[in-house]
Backbone bond lengths (Angstrom), bond angles and torsions (degrees), N, CA, C in turn:
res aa  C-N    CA-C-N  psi(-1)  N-CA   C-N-CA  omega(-1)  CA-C   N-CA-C  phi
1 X - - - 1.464 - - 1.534 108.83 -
2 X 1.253 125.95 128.58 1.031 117.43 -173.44 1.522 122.44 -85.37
3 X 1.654 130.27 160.15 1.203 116.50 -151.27 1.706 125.51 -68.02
4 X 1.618 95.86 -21.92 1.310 86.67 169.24 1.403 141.56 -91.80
5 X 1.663 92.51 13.36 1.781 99.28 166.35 1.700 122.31 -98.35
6 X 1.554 92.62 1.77 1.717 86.27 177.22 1.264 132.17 -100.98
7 X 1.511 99.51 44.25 1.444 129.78 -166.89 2.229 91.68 -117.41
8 X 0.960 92.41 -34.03 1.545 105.39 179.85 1.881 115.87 -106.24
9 X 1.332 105.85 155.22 1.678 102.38 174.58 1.149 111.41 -72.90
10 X 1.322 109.54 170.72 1.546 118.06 -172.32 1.837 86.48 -89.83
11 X 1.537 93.98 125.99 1.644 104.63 164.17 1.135 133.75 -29.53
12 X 1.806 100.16 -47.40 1.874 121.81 -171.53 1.363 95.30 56.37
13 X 1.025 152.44 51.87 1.595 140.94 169.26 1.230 98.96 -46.22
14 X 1.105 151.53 -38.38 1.411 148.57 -157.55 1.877 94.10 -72.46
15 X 0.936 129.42 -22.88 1.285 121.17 -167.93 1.546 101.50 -121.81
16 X 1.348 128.87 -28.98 1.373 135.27 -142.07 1.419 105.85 -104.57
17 X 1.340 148.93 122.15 1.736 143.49 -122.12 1.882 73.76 -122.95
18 X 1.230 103.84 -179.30 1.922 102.10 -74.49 1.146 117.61 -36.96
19 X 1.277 135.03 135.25 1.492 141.77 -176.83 1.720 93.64 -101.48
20 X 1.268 122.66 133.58 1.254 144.11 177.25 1.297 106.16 -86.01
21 X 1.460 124.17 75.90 1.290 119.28 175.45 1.492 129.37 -54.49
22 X 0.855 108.96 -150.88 1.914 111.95 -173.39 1.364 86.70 -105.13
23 X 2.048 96.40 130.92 1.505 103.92 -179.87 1.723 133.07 60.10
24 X 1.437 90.77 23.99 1.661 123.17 -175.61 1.437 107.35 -110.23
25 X 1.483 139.81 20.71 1.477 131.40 -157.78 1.559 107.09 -24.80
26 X 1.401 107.20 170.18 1.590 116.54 158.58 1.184 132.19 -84.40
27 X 1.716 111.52 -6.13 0.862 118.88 148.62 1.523 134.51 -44.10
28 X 1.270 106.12 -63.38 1.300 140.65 136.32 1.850 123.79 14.40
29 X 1.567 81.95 -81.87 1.459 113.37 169.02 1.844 106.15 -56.31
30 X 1.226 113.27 -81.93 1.390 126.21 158.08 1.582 107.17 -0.91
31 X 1.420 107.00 -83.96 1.389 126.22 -172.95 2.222 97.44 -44.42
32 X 1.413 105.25 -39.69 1.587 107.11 -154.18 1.874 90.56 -68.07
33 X 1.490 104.96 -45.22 1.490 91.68 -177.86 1.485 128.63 -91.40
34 X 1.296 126.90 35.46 1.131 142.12 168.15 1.693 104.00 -109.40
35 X 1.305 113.40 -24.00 1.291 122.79 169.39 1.688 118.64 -111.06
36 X 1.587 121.86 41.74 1.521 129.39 167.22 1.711 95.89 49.49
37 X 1.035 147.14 10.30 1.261 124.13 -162.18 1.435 91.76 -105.87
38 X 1.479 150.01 29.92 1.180 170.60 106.69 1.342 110.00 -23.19
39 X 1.792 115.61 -57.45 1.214 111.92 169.50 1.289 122.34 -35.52
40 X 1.547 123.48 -61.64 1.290 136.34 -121.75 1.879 94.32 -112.16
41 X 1.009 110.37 -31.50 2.072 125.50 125.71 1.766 108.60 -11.21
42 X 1.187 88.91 -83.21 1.451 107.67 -159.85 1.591 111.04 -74.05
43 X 1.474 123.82 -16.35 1.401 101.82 164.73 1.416 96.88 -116.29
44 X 1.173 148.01 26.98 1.260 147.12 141.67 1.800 103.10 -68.39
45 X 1.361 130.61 -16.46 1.181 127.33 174.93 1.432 104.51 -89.43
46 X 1.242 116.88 -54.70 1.409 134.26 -170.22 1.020 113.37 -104.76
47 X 1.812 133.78 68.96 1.480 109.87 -160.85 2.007 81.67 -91.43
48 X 1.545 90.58 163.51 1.574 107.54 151.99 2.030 83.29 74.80
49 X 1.100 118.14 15.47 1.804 111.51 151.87 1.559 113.93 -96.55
50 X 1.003 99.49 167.88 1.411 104.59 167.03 1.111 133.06 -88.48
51 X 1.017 142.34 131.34 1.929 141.89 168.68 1.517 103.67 -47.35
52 X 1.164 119.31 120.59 1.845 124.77 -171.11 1.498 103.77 -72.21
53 X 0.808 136.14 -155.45 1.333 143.54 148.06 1.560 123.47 -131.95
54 X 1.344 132.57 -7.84 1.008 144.86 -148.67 1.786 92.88 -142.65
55 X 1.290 133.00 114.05 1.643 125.19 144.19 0.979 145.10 -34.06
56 X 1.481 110.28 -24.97 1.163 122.58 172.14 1.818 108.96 -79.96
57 X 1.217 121.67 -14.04 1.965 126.39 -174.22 1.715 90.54 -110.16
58 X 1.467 120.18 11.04 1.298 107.55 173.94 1.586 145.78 -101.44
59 X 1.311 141.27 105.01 1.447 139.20 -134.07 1.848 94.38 -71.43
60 X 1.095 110.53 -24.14 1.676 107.11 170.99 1.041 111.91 -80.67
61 X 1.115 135.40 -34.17 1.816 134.30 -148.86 1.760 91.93 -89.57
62 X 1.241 99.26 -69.16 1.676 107.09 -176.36 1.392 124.73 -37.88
63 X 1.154 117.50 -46.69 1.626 112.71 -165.98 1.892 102.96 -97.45
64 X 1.707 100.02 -9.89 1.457 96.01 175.62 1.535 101.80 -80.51
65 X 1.703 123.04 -38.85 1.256 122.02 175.28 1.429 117.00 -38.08
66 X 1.101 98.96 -59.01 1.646 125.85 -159.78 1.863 88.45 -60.35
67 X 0.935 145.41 -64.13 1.595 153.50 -167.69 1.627 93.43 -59.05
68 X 1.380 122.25 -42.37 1.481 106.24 -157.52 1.982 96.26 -100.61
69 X 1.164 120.20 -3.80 1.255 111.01 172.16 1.582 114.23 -75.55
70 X 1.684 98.49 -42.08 1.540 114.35 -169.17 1.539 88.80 -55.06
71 X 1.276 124.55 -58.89 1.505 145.65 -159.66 1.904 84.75 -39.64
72 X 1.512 124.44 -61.78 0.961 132.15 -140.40 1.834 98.01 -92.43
73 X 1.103 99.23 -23.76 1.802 109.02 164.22 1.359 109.94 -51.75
74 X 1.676 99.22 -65.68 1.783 116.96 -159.46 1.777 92.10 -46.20
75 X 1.461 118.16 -57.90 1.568 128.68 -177.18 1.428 107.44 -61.57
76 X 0.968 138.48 -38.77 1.906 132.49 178.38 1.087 108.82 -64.12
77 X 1.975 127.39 -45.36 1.577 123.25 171.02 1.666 114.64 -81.18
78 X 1.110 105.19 -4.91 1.701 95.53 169.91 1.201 105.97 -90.84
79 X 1.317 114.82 -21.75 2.002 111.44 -172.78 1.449 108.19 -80.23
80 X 1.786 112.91 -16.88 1.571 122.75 -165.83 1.419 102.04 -94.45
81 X 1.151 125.31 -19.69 1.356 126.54 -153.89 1.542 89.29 -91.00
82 X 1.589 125.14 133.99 1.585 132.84 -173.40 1.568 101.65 -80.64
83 X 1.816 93.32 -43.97 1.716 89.35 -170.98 1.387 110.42 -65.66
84 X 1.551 136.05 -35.07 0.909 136.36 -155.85 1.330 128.58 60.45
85 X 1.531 101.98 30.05 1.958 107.06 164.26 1.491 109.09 -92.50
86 X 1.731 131.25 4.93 1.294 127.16 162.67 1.240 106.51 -58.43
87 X 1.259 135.43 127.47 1.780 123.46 140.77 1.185 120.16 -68.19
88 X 1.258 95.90 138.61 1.412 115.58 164.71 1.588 128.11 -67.92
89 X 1.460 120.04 -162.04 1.505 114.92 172.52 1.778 86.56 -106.89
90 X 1.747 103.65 138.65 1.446 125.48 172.49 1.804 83.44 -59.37
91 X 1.723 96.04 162.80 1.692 145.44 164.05 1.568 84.48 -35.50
92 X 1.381 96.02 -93.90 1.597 97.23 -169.72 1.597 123.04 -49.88
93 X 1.113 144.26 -20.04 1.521 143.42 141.11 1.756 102.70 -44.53
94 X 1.213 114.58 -66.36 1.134 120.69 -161.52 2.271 111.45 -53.21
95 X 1.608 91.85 -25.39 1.380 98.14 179.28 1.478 114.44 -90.62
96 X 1.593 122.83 -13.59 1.028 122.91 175.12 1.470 107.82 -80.04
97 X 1.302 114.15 -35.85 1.074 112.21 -178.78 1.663 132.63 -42.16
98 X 1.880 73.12 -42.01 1.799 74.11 169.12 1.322 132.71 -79.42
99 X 1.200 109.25 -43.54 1.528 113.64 151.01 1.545 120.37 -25.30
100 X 1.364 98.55 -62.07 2.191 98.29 168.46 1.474 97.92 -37.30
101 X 1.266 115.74 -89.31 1.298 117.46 -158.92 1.532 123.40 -46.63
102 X 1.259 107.20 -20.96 1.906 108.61 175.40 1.448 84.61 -75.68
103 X 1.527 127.14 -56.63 1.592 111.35 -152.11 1.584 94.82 -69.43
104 X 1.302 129.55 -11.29 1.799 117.48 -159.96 1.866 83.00 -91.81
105 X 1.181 132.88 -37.67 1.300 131.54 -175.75 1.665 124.63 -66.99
106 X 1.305 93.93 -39.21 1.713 95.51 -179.35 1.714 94.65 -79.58
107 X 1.430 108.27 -47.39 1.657 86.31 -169.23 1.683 119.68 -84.05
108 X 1.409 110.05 4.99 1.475 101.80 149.56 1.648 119.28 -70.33
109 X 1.447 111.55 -37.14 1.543 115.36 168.51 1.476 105.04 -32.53
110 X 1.425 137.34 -41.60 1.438 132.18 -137.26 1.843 85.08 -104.74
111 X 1.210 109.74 -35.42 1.627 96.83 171.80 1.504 103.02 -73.54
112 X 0.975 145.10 -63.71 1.487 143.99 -179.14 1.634 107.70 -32.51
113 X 1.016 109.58 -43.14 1.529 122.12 167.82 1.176 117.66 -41.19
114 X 1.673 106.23 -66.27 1.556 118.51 -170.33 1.371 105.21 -61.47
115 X 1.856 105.39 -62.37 1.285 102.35 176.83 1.378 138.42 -50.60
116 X 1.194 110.20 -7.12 1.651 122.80 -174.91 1.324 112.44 -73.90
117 X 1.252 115.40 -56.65 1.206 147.99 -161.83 1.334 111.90 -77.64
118 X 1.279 118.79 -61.33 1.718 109.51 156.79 1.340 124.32 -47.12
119 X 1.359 123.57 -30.05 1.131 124.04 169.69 1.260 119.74 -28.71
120 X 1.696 78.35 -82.89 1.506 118.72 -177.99 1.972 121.39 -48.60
121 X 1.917 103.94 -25.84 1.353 110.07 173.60 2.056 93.29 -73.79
122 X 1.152 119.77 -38.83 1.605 129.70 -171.10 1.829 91.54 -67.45
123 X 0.836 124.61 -54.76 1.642 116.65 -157.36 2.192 105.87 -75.71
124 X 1.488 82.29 -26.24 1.672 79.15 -177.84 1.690 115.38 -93.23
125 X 0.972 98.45 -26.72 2.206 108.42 156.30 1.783 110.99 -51.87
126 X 1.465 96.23 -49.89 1.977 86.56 -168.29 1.283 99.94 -126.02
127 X 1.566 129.48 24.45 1.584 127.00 151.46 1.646 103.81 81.41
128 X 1.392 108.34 39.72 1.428 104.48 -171.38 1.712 115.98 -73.24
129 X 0.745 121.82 -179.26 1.368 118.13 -179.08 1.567 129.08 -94.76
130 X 0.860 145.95 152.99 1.662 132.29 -145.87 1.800 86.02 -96.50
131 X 1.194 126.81 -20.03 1.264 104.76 164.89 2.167 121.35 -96.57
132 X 1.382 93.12 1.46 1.622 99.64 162.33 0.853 103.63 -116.33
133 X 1.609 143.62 42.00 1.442 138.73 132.88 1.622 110.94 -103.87
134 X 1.504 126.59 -8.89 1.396 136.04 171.03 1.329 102.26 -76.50
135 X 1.667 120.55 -61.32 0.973 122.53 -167.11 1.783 119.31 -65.52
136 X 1.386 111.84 -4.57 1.301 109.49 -153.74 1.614 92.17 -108.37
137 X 1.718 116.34 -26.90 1.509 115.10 178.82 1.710 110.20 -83.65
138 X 1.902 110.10 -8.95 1.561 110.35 176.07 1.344 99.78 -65.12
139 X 1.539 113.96 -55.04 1.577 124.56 -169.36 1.463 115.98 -35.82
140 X 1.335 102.67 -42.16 1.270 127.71 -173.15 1.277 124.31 -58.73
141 X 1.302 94.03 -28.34 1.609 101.00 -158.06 1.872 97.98 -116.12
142 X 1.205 114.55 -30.96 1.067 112.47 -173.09 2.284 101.06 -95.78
143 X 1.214 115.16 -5.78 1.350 112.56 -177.88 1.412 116.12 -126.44
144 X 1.181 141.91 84.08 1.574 136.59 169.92 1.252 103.66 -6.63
145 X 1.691 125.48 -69.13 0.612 120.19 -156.04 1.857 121.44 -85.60
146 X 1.135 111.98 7.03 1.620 104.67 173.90 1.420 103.10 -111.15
147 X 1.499 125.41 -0.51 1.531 137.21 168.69 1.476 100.06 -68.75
148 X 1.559 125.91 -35.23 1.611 125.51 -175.80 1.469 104.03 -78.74
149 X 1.535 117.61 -31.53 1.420 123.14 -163.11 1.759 105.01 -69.35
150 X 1.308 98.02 -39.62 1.380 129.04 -175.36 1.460 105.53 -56.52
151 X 1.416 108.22 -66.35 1.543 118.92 168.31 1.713 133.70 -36.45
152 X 1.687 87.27 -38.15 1.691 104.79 178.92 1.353 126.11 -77.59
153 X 1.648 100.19 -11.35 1.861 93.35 -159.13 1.473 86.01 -73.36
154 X 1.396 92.05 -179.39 1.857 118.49 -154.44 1.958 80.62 -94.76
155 X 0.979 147.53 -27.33 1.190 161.32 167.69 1.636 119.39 -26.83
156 X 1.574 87.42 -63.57 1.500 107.85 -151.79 1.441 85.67 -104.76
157 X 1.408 144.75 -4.74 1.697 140.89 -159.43 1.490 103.51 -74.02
158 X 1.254 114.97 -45.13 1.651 108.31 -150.54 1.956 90.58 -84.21
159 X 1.475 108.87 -3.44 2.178 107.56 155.11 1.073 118.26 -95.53
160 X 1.571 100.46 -26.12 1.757 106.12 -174.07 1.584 128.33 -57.67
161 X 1.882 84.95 -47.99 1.459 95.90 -150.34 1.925 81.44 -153.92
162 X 1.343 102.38 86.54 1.353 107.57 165.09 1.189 147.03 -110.19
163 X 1.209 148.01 137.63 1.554 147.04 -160.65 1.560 120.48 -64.52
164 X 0.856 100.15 112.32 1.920 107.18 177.68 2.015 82.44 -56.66
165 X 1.449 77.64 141.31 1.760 112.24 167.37 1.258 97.07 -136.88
166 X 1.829 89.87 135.41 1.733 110.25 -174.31 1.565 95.67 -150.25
167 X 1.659 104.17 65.01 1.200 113.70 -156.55 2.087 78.61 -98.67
168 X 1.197 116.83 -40.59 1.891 132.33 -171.99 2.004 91.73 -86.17
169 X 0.808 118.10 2.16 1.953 121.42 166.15 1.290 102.73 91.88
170 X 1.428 135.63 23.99 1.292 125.43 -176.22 0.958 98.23 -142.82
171 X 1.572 148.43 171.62 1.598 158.92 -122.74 1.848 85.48 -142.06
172 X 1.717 121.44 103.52 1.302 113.93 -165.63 1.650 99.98 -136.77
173 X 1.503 127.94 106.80 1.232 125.51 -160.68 1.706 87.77 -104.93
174 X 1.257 100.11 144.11 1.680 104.44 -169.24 1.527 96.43 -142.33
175 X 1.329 113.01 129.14 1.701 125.60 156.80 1.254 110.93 -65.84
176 X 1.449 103.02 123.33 1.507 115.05 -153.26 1.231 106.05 -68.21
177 X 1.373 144.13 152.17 1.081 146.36 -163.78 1.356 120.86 -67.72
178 X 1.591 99.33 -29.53 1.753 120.54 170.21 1.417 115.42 -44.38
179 X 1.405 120.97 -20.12 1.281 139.50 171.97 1.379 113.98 -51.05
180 X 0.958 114.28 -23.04 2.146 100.78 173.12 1.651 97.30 98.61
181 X 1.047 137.79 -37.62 1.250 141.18 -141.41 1.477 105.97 51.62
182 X 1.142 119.08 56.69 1.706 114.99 159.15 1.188 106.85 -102.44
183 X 1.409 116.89 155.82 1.393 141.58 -163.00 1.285 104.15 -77.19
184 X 1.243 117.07 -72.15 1.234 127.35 179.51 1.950 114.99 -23.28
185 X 1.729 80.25 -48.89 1.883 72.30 -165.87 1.614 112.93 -94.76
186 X 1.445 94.69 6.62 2.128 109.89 170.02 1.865 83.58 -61.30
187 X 1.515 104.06 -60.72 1.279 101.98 -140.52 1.912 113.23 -69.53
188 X 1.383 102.40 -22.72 1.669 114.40 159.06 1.455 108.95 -57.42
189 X 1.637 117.50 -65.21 1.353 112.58 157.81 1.856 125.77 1.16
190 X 1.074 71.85 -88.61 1.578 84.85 166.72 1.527 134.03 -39.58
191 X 1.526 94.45 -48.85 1.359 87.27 -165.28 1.751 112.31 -94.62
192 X 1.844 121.75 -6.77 1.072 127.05 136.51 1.704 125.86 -51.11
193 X 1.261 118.76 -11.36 1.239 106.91 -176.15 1.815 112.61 -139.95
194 X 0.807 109.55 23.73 1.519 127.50 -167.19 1.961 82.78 -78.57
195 X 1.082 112.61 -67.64 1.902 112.42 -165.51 1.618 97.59 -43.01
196 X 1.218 133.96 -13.44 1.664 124.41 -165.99 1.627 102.88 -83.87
197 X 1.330 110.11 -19.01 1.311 131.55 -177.78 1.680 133.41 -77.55
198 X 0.885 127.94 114.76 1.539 116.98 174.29 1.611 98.89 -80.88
199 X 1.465 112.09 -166.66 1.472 126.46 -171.51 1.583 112.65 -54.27
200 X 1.757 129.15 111.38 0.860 100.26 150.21 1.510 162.48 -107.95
201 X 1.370 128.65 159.82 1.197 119.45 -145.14 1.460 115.53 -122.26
202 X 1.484 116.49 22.60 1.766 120.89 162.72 1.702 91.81 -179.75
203 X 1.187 102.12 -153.86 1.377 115.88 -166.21 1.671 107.19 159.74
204 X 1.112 110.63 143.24 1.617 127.64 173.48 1.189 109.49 -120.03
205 X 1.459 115.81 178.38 1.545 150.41 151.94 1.591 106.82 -99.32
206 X 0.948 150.19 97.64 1.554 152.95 -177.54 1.290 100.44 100.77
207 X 1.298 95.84 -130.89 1.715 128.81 -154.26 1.530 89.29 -120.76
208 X 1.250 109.13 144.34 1.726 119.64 175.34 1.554 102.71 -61.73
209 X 1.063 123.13 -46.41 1.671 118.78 -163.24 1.903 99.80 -72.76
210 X 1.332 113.47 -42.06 1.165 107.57 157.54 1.154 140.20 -12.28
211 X 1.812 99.40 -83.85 1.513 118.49 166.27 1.492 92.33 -37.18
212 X 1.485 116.81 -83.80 1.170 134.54 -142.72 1.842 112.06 -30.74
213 X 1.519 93.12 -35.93 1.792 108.97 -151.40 2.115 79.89 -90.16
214 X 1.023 130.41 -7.03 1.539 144.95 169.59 1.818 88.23 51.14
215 X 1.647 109.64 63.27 1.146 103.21 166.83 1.363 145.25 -86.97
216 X 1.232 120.56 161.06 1.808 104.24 -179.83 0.955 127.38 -65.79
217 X 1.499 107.03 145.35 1.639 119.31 -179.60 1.336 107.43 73.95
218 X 1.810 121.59 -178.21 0.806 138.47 -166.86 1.794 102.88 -55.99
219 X 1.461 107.35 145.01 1.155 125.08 148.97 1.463 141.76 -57.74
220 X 1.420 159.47 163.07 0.833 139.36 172.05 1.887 98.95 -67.87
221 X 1.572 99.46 143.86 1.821 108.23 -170.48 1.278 123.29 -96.72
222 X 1.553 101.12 82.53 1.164 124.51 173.24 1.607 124.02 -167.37
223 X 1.050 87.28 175.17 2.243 85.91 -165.90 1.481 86.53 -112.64
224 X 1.296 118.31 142.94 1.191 129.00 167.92 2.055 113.02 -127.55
225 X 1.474 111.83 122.19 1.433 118.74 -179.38 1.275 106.36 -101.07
226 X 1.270 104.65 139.78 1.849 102.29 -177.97 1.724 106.60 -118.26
227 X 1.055 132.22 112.90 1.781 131.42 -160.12 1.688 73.90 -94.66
228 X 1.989 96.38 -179.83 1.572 98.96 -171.54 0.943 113.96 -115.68
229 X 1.755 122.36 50.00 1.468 131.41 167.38 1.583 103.99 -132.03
230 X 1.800 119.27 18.15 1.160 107.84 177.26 1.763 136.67 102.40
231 X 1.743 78.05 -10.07 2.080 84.99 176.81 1.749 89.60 -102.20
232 X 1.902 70.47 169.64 1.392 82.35 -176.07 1.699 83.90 -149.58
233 X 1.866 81.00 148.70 1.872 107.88 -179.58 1.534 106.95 -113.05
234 X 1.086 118.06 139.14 1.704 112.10 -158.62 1.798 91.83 -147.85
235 X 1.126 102.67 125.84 1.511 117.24 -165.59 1.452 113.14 -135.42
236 X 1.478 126.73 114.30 1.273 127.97 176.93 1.320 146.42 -83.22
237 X 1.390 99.15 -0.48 1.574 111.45 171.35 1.238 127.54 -113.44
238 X 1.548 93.67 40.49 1.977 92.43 -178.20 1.334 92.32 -138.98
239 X 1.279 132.15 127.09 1.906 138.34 -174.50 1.343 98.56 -122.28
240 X 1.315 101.13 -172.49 1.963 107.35 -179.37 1.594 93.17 -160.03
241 X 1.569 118.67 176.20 0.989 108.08 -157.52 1.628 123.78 112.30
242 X 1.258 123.16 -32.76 1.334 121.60 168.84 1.831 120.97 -166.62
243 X 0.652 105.98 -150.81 1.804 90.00 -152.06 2.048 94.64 -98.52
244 X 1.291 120.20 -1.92 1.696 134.20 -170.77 1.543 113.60 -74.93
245 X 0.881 106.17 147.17 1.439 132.80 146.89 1.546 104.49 24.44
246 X 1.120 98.04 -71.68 1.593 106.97 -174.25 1.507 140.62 -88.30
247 X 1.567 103.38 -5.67 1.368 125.33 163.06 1.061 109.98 -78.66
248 X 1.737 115.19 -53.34 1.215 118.65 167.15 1.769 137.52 -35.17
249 X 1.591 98.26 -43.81 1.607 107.38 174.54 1.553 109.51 -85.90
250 X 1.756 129.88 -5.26 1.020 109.05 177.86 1.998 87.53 -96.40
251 X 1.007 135.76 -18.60 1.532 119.56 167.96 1.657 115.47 -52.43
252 X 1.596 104.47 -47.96 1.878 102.75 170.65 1.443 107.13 -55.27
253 X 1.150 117.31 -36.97 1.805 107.68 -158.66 1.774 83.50 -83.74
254 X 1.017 131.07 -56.50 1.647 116.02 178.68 1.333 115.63 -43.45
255 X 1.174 129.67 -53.65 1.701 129.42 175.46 1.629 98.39 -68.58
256 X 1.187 129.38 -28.67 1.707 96.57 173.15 1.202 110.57 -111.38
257 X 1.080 116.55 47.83 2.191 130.16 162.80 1.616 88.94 -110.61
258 X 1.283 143.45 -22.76 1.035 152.91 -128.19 1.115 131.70 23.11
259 X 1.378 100.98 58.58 1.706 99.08 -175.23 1.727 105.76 -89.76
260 X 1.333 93.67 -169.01 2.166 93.68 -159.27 1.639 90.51 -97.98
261 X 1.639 96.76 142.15 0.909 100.47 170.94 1.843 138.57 -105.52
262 X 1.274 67.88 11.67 2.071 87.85 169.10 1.429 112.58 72.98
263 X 1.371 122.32 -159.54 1.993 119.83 -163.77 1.484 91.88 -101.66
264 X 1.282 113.23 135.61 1.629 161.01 179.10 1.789 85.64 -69.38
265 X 1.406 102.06 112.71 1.881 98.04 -174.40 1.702 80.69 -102.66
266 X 1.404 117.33 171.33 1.337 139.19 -178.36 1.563 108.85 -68.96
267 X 1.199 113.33 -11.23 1.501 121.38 -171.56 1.571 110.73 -69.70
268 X 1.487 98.53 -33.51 1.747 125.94 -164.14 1.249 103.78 115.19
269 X 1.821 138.26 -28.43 1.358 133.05 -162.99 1.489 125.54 -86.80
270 X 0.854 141.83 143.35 1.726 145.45 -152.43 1.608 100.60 -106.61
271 X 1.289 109.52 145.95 1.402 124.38 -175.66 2.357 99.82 -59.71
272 X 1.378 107.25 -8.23 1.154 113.82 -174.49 1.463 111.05 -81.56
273 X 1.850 105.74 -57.27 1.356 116.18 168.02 1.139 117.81 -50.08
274 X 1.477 124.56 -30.14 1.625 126.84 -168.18 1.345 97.40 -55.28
275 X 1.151 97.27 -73.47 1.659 109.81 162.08 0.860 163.64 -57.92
276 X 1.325 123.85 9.09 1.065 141.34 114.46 1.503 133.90 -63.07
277 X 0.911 131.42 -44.59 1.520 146.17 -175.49 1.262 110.49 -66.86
278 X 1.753 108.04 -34.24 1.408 109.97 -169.71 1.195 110.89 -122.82
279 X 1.416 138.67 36.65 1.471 136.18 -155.22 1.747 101.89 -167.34
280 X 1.539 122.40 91.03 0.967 125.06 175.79 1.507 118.04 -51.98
281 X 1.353 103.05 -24.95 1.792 106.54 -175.02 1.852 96.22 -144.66
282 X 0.936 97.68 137.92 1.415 103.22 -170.12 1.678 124.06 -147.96
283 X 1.307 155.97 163.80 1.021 135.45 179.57 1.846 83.12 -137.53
284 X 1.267 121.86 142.82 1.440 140.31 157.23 1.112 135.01 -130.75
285 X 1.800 126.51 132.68 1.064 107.33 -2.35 1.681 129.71 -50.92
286 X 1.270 132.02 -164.78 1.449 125.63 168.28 1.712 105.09 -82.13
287 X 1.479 99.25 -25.64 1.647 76.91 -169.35 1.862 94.55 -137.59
288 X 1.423 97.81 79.63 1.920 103.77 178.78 1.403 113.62 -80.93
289 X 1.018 107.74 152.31 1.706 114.19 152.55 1.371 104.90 -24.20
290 X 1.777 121.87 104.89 1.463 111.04 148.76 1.285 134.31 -34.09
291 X 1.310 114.35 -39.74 1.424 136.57 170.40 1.648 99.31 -26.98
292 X 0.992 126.10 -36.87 1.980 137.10 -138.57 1.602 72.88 -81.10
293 X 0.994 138.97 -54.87 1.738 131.24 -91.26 2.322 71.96 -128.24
């Protein structure tokens, strides 16, 4: 190890999320969490945990903190030191660093997310006030423990913590319709309930026979994920069909289920976006395991 990293912990990338594998730049990385595919990262490490709500209860947030403070130590006593025989952190520390901090920033976004949004399901149930729905997603985020309190009210339960319906013969957890169809809180949806899930392995716009029958006009409005033991996650605020808001958040929730995102056309756009953007009803991949369905 060279001398100016033994002022800092050893990274362990081999253990430490996201680990920048070989031929993985940070660029790379960078690029993955501007595109949710961080999510789908993170419970491929941890399947069957829960999404925290708070950074501080989080197995990513913490040990990336902890690396980029030391990082920022090693540099405060080399800048203090007159003689300048402290080392500093090398170029390449110094570039990961930044990388830490984009990945420690976007994926605090995804707690701010969660926490927002429950709030906001809590403040519009009992008429809270737009400054006790701020204050109640800070709590959240900055206290483990008022993120659980948060979780419990009788308010926020029927988003929190909802009942599989297997009313169509299959195990089908659905964001209750009370939801607004906003995007935003499909995509919290999700990421509170993603651990109930094993791998998933397609997803629609409607009903499979739907797609299938490639009928006109809109689909029934909702995204449906199919994992590969038979449940299904069904989310109402993400559509397809045009270039908005809501095509857009059902492309994040597809890149963090980790589903494939097909050949990279010269345009910049992915055989995924095509399809989404341009396909009111759609099944993805195009050609899955029947098995899914």
């Amino acid at each position: 190890m060279p001398e100016t990293q033994k002022t800092m912990p050893d990274p362990a990338w081999a253990d430490l999320w996201p680990a920048p594998r070989p031929g993985r730049p940070w660029s790379e990385l960078r690029q993955a969490a501007r595109e949710g595919r961080l999510v789908a990262d993170w419970h491929a490490r941890w399947p069957g945990t829960a999404f925290p709500l708070s950074p501080a209860a989080c197995p990513v947030c913490r040990p990336l903190r902890a690396w980029h403070d030391a990082l920022d130590a090693a540099r405060y006593a080399a800048e203090a030191d007159p003689s300048g025989r402290t080392p500093g952190p090398t170029a390449e520390a110094i570039e990961i660093g930044f990388a830490v901090e984009e990945a420690l920033r976007d994926h605090r976004d995804l707690h701010v997310l969660v926490a927002r949004e429950l709030a906001d399901v809590w403040a519009d149930a009992t008429d809270a006030t737009l400054t006790a729905r701020v204050e109640r997603a800070r709590a959240a985020l900055d206290d483990p423990g008022a993120g659980a309190l948060l979780l419990a009210e009788a308010a926020v339960r029927p988003f929190a913590d909802p009942a599989w319906d297997e009313a169509d013969g299959r195990p089908v957890l659905r964001e209750p319709a009370g939801s607004g169809g906003i995007t935003e809180r499909s995509k919290a949806f999700f990421l509170l309930h993603r651990h109930r899930f094993g791998a998933f392995v397609a997803a629609t716009t409607g009903d499979y026979e739907e797609v299938q029958r490639r009928s006109e006009g809109a689909a029934s409005a909702s995204l449906r994920l199919y994992d590969d033991v038979g449940r299904v996650l069904e989310l109402v605020g993400t559509t397809a069909g045009y270039g908005g808001e809501g095509p857009r958040g059902t492309v994040w929730v597809l890149r963090a289920a980790g589903l494939p995102e097909g050949i990279h056309w010269p345009s910049g756009e992915t055989d995924l976006e095509h399809t989404v953007f341009g396909q009111r009803a759609f099944r993805w991949p195009p050609d899955p395991d029947e098995r899914a369905w």
